[in-house]
N, C-alpha and C positions, 0 to 999 in steps of 0.2 A: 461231443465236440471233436474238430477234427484234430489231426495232427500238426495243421498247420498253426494254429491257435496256440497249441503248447507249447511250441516252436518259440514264437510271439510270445507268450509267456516268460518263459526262461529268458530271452532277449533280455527284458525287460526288466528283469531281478537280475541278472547281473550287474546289468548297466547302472540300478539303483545300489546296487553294494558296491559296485568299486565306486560311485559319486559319495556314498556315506563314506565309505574308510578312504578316501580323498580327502575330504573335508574336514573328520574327523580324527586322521592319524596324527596332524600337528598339535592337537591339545593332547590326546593320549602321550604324544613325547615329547612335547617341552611344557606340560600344563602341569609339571610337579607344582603342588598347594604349597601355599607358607615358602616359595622358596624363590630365588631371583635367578629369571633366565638366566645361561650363558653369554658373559660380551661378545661372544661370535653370535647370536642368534641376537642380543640387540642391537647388533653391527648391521645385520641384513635386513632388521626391522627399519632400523633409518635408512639403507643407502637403495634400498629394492625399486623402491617406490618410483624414485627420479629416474634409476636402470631403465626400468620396463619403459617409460615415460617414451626415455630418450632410445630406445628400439624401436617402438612402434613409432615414434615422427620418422626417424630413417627410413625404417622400412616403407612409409604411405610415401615418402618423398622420393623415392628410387630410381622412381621412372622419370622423373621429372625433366626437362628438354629445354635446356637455354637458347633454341634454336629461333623460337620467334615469341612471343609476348603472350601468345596463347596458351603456352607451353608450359610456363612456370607463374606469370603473374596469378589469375587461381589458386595454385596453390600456396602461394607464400603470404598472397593477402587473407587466406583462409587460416593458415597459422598465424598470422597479426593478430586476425579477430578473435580469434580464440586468447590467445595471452592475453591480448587489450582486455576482452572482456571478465576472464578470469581473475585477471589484476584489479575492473573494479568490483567484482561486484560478486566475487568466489564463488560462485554458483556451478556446479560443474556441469549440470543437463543445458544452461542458458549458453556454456562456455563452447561447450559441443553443439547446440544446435545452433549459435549465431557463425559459429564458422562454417560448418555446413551450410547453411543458407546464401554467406557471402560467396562462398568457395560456388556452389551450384547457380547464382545470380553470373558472374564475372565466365563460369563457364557456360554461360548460354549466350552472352554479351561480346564475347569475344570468340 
């Protein structure tokens, strides 16, 4: 086998041990048995979630250009569809892919 292979190899065991002790290191230190998280780590369990949420809509909407209808209607009726849909029907893949479909219709349309 050549060298480049081992190469490739090793790559690839790394990449797999730091994704396991990634994913892993939070039960090894807050997964004490028989015991109740700290309020600071149930603090971060509830508020993270809406964080991240409300990051990545800023960040998809950055670019976004009030300059002419092309610009921003897309993307703001893509975030409608998404809530709207999410709101009835709590489906997150449906919630995600009817905004994507509205958001990509309105920007081939306009």
């Amino acid at each position: 086998m050549s060298a480049g292979f081992w190469a490739d190899l090793a790559i690839v065991a790394v990449v797999a041990a730091c994704t396991l002790l990634t994913r892993a290191l939070p039960f090894w230190l807050f997964g004490r048995r028989g015991r109740q998280p700290s309020p600071f780590i149930l603090y971060l369990g509830r508020v993270l979630p809406t964080a991240v949420m409300a990051v990545l809509v800023v960040y998809c909407l950055r670019g976004t250009s009030f300059a002419a209808a092309g610009g921003f209607v897309p993307q703001l009726a893509g975030v409608a569809a998404v809530v709207a849909l999410h709101l009835w029907k709590g489906i997150d893949l449906l919630s995600i892919a009817g905004g994507t479909a509205v958001y990509m219709l309105l920007l081939r349309i306009l």
